[in-house]
C-alpha positions in Angstrom: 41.2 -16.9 -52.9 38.5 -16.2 -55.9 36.8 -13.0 -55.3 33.2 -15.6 -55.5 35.0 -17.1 -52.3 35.7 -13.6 -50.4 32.2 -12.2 -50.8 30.1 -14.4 -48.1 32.9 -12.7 -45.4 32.1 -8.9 -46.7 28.6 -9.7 -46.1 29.8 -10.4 -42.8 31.7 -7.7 -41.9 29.4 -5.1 -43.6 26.6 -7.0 -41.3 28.5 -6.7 -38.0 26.7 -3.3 -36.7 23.1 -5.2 -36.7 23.4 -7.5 -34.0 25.0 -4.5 -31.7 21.4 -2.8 -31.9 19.7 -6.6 -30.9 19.1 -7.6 -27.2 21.7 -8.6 -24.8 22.6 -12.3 -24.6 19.9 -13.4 -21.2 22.9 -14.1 -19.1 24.1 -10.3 -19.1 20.0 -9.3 -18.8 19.7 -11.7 -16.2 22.5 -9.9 -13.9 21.8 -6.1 -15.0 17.8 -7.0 -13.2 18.7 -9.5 -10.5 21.9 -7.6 -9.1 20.3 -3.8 -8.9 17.0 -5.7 -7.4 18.8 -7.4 -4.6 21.1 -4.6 -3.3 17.9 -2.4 -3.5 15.8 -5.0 -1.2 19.0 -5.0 1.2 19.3 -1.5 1.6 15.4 -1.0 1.5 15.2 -3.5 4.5 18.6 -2.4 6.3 17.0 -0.1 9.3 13.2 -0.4 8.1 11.6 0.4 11.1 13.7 3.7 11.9 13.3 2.7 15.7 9.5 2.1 15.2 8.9 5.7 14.5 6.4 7.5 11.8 6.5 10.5 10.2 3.6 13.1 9.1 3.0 12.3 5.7 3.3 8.5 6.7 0.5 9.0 9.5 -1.7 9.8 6.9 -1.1 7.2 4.8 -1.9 5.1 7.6 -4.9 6.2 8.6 -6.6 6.7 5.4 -5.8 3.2 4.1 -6.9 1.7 7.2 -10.2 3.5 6.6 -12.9 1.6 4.1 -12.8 2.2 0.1 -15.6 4.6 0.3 -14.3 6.6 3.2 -11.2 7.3 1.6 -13.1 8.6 -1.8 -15.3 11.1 0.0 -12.1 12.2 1.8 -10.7 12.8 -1.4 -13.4 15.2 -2.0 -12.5 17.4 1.0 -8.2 16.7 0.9 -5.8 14.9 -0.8 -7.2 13.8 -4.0 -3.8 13.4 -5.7 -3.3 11.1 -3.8 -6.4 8.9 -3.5 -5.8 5.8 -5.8 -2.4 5.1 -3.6 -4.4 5.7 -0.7 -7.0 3.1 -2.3 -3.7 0.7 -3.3 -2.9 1.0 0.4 -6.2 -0.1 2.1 -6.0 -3.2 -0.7 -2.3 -4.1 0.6 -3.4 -3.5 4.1 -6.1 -6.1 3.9 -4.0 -8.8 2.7 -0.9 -8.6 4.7 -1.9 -6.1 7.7 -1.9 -2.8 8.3 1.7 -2.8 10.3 4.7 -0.4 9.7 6.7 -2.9 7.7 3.4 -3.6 5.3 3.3 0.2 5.0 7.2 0.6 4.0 7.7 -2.9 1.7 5.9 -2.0 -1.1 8.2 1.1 -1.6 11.3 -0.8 -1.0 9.5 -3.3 -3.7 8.7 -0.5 -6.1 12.1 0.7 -6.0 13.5 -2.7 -6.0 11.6 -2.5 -9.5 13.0 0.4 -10.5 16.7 -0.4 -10.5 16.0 -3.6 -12.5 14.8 -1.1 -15.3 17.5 1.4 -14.8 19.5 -1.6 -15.5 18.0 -2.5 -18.4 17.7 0.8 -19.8 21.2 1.5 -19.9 22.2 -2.1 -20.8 19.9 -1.6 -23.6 21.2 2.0 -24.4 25.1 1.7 -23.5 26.1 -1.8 -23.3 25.5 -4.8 -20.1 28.4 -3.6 -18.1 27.0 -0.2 -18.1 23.3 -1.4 -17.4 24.8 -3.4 -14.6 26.9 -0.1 -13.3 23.3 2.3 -13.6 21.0 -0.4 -12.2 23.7 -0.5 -8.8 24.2 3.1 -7.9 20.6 3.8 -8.5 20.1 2.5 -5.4 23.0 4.0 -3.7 21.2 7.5 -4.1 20.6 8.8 -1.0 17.4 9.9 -2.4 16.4 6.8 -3.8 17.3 5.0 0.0 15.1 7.5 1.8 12.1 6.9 -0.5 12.5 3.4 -0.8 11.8 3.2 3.1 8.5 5.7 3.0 4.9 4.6 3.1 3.9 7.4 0.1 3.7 7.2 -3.3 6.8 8.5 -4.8 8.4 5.1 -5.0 5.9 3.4 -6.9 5.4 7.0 -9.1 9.3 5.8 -9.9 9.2 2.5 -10.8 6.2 3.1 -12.9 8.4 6.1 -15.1 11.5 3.7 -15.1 9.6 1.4 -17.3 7.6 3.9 -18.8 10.9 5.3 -20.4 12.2 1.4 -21.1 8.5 1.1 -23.3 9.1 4.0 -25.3 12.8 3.3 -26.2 11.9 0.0 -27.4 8.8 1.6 -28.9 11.0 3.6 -31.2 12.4 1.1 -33.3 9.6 -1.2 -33.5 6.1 1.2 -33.7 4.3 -1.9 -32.7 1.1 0.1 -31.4 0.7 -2.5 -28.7 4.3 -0.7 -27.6 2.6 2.4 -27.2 -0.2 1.5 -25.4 1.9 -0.1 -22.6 4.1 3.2 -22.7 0.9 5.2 -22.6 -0.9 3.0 -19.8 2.3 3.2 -17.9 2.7 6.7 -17.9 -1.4 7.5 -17.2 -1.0 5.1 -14.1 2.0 7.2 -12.7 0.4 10.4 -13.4 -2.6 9.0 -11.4 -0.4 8.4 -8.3 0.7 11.3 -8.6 -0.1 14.3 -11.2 3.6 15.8 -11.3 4.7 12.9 -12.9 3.6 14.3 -16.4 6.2 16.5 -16.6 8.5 13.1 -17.4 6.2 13.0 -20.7 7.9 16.1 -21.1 11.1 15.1 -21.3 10.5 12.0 -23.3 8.8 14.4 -25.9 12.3 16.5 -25.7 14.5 13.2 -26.1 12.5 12.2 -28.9 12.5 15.8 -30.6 16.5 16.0 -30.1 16.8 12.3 -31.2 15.4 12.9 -34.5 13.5 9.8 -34.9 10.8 9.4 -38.1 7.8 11.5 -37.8 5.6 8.2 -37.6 7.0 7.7 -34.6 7.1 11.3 -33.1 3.3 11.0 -34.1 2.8 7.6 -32.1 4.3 9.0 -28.9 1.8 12.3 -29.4 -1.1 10.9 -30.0 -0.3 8.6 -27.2 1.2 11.8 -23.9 -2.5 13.1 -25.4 -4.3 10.7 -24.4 -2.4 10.1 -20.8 -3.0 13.9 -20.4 -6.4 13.4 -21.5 -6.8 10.4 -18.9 -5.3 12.9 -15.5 -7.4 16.4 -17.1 -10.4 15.4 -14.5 -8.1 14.7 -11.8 -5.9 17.8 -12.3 -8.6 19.8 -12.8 -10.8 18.4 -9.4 -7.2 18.4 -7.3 -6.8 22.3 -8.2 -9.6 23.1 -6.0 -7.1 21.6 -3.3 -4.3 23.9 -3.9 -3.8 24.3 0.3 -2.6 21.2 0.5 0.8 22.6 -0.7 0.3 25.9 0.9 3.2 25.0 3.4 5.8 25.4 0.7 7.2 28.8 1.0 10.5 28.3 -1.3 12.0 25.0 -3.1 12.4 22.3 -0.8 15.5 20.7 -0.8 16.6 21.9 -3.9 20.5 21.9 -3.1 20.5 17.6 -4.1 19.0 18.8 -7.4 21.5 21.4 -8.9 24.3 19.0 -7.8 22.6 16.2 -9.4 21.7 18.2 -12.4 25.3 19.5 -12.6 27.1 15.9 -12.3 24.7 14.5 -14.6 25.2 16.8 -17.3 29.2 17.0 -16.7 28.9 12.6 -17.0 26.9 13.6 -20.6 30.1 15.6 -22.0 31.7 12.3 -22.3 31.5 10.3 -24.9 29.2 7.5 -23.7 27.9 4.7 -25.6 25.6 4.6 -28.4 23.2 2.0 -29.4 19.8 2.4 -31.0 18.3 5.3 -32.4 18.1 6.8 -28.6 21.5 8.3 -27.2 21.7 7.4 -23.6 22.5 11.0 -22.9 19.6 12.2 -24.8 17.7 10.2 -22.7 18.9 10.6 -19.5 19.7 14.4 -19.5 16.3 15.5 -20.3 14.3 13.2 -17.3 17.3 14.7 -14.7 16.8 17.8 -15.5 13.3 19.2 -16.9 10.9 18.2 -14.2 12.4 19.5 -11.8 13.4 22.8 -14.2 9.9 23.4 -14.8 8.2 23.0 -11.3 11.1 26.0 -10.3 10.0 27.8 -13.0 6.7 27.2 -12.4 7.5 28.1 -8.6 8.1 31.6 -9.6 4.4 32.1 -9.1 3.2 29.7 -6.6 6.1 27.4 -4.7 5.9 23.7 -5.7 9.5 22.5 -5.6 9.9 19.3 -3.4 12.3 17.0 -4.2 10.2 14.2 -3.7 7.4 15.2 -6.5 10.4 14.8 -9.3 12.3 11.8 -7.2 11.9 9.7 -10.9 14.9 11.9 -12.3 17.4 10.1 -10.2 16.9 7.6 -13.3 18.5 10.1 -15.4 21.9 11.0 -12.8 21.6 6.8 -12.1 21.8 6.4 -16.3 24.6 9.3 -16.8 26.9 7.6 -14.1 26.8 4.6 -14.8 27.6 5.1 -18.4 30.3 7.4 -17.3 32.1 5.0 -15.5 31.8 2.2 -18.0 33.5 4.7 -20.2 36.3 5.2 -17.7 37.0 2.0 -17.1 37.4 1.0 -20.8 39.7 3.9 -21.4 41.8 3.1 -18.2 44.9 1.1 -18.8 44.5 -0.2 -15.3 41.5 -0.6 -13.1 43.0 0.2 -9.9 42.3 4.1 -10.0 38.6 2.4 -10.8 38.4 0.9 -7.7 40.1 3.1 -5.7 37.5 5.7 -6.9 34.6 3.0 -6.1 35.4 2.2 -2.7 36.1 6.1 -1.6 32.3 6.9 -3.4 31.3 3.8 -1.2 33.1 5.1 1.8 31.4 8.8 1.4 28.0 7.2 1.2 28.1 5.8 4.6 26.7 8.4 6.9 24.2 9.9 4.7 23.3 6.0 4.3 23.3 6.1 8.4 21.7 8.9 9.1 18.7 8.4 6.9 17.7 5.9 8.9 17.1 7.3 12.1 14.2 8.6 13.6 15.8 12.5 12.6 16.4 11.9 9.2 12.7 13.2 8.6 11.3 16.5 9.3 8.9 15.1 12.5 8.5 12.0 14.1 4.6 11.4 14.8 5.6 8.9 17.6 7.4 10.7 19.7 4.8 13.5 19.6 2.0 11.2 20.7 4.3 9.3 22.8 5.1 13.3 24.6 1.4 14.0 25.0 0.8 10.8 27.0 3.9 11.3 28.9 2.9 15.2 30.0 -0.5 14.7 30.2 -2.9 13.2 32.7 -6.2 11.7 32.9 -8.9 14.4 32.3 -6.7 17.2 31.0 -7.8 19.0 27.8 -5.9 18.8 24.6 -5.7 21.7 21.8 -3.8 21.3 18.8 -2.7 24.5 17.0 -3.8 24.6 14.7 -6.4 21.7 14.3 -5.0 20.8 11.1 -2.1 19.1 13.1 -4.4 16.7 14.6 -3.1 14.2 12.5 0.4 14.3 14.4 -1.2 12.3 17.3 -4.0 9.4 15.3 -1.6 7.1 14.5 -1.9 6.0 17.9 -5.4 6.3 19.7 -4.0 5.5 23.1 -1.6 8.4 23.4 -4.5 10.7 23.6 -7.1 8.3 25.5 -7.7 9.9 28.5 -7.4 13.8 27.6 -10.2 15.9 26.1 -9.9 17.3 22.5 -11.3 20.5 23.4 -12.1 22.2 20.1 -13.6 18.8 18.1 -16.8 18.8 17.1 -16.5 15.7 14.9 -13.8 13.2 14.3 -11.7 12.6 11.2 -13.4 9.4 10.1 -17.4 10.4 10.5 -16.4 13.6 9.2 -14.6 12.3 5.6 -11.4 14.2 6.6 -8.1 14.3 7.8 -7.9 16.4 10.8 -11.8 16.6 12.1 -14.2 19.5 11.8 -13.9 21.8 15.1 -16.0 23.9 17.3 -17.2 27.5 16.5 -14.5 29.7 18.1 -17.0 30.9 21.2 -17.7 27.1 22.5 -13.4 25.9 21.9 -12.9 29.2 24.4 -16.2 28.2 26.7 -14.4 24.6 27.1 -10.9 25.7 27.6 -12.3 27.5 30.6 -13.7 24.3 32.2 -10.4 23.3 32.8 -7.7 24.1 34.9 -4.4 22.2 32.8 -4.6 21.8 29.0 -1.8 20.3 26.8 -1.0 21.7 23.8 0.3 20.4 20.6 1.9 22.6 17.8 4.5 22.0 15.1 8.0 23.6 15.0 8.3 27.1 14.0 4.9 27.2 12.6 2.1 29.9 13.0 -1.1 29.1 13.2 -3.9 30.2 10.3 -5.9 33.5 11.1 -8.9 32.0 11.6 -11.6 32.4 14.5 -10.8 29.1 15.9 -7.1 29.4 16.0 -7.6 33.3 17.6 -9.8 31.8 20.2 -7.0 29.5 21.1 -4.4 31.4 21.1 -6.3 34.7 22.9 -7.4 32.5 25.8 -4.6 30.8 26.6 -2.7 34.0 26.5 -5.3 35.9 28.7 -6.2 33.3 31.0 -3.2 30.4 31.2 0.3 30.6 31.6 3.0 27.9 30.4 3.9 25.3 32.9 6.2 23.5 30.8 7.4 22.8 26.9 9.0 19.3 25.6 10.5 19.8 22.6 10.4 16.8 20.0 11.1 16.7 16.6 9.3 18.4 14.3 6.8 20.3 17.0 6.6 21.5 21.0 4.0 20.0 23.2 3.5 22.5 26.1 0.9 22.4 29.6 -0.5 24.9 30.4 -2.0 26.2 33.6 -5.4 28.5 34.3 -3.6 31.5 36.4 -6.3 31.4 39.1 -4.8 28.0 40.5 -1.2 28.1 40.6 -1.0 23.8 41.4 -1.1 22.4 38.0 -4.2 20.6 38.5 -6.0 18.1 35.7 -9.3 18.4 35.1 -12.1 16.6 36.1 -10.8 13.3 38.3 -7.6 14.9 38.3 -4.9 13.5 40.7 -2.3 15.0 42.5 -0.5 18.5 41.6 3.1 16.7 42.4 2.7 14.2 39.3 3.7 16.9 36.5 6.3 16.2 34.3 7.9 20.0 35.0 9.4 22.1 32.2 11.2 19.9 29.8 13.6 20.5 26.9 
């Protein structure tokens, strides 16, 4: 063979890294989206309805999207502005399909449908189709990923949207189309929107990009583009500070124990040496989204709480990228795959109870239905009702009929004329002049907490202390509904049109 004749087949082999940096043959794309997306619908659907029960944070999703566009924005003014443009999403989704609990839930199992397909893609893309189809399936097999796939908030969607944020700026990098950026960059503004603590995953794309070493043009693109999505949420971060009570309940990180084991398998999986394609290392990528969020709401927790899982549920992306790639990387060093699958089916087998028991009725921290379905039960036409504190109104307006025929004693206007969540209540003299008209209120008040020193909630509390006594206390999850009795009449009697003493309920649980 004449060396004229050999040199077309060194081209060739001197060419052979190229197409290992070009898409995926459609077949192995096709799988790595379609498989993650259909075992995320099943388990998103599997148990949807948790026994027809609501939670808090649900409840108010439900109410607010039910109420009219401009309702919702000047209740944004008063509460909950982060969250306004999902409620808005919500009233538009309610309108087309109804406002029902499985029209409240889909769109999350949707979104996170969504988001496997991307974690697919990202590590097909990244580490090779066997690993892309590995990510995009135990994505879903999170526990946290099931248990927000099946909630009527935001987080989902806030997900999906920084999954394929992080697929637009990896294939940003090689190409610096600027029509690249701007999808990244639209992307990322619309996840911010739904919800502001999702900038701190344009954090960690700046570190993977920083650590990755890619061309300064490029570094530049990306900046010039997080500056202008931070540009985009500066009037809602700045307008939502003014609402800084709304996280008030967190006293220390919530649920933090799922992150530091997360954090630590991810980063073990990283040691490994994972596959490499592009100028983006999978690890690089993924390490960074598992671990700085939620690293920098702690540390940022060191002077006013703010760790929830929840507000960092996107870096599951990075543990879903890490495993996946980890066991792709197993598997091809493995002589045989039966240790593989003996590991697979035990993980599989471990998954089942968390899988069970987040979809019960328990698996959140209160259940809004049984609460209103307890106040109907213990109290009778005519009583009064108190809620302490009037903040936890919301806990009983999912359903209007539970709390039909009893008397809110301390509301002076209701949620919906009054642009907020929980009502506007009486001065503290008149809620203490009406609990004294009757002779049985029922009161409502969440699990170990204590009511805000203010002098509505002192009014409450000093007259029932000085001038009731507690007849009985059903306990439910996630709060204690209790009647109580005025002392002069020892037959728990309703109020006005009450009927007969021998109808109460007794003490309870």
């Amino acid at each position: 063979m004449s060396v004229a004749e050999r040199g077309p087949a060194v081209a060739r082999t001197v060419s052979l890294p190229v197409p290992a940096r070009r898409p995926s043959p459609s077949p192995a794309k096709a799988v790595v989206v379609i498989a993650p997306l259909s075992l995320t619908i099943a388990l998103g659907l599997w148990g949807i309805r948790r026994k027809n029960t609501m939670w808090g944070d649900e409840s108010v999703t439900y109410q607010l999207a039910h109420r009219d566009l401009s309702q919702i924005w000047l209740t944004a003014q008063h509460v909950d502005l982060v969250h306004a443009l999902y409620y808005a999403v919500m009233h538009e989704i309610f309108g087309l399909f109804g406002g029902g609990l499985l029209t409240l839930r889909l769109p999350s199992v949707l979104a996170m449908s969504v988001a496997a397909s991307g974690v697919g893609l990202l590590a097909l893309r990244l580490a090779g189709p066997r690993a892309g189809l590995l990510a995009g399936l135990v994505f879903p097999l999170l526990p946290q990923v099931q248990k927000y796939a099946q909630e009527g908030r935001s987080y989902a969607m806030v997900c999906a949207l920084v999954t394929w944020a992080t697929y637009a700026l990896v294939v940003s990098v090689p190409h610096r189309a600027r029509w690249r950026w701007a999808v990244y960059g639209c992307t990322m503004l619309l996840a911010c929107l739904l919800h502001e603590f999702a900038v701190l995953a344009l954090v960690a794309h700046g570190v993977t990009l920083v650590v990755s070493r890619v061309p300064r043009p490029v570094l530049r693109a990306w900046s010039v583009t997080a500056a202008g999505v931070v540009a985009g949420l500066l009037p809602l971060a700045i307008r939502s500070a003014g609402q800084s009570g709304q996280v008030s309940w967190i006293g220390g990180p919530v649920r933090l124990r799922y992150f530091l084991v997360a954090a630590v398998v991810g980063v073990a999986c990283a040691r490994a040496p994972l596959g490499v394609r592009g100028p983006v290392r999978l690890s690089v990528l993924a390490v960074p989204i598992l671990v700085l969020p939620g690293l920098l709401l702690l540390i940022a927790s060191l002077v006013k709480p703010l760790f929830v899982d929840r507000y960092v549920l996107y870096s599951n992306i990075g543990i879903a990228l890490l495993l996946g790639a980890w066991m792709d990387d197993f598997h091809r060093r493995q002589q045989s795959s039966r240790n593989a699958w003996i590991a697979a089916v035990a993980v599989l087998a471990a998954l089942v109870p968390p899988s069970l028991a987040l979809r019960t009725p328990q698996s959140r921290s209160n259940d809004v239905t049984a609460i209103g379905a307890t106040v109907r039960k213990e109290g009778r036409p005519g009583d009064g009702l108190l809620y302490l504190s009037g903040q936890h109104r919301i806990l009983t307006a999912a359903n209007p009929e539970d709390t039909r025929f009893l008397t809110d004693l301390a509301l002076a206007q209701d949620p919906v004329s009054s642009n907020t969540l929980a009502g506007v209540e009486l001065p503290a003299q008149d809620i203490a002049a009406r609990m004294l008209e009757f002779d049985r209120i029922v009161a409502v008040r969440t699990a170990g907490a204590h009511s805000p020193t203010n002098p509505q909630e002192e009014a409450k509390t000093n007259t029932l202390r000085r001038h009731f006594h507690e007849y009985g206390t059903t306990h439910v999850n996630g709060a204690r509904v209790t009647v109580y009795v005025r002392d002069h009449d020892p037959s728990p009697k309703a109020g006005p049109g009450s009927s007969s003493p021998g109808e109460s309920g007794g003490v309870m649980r």
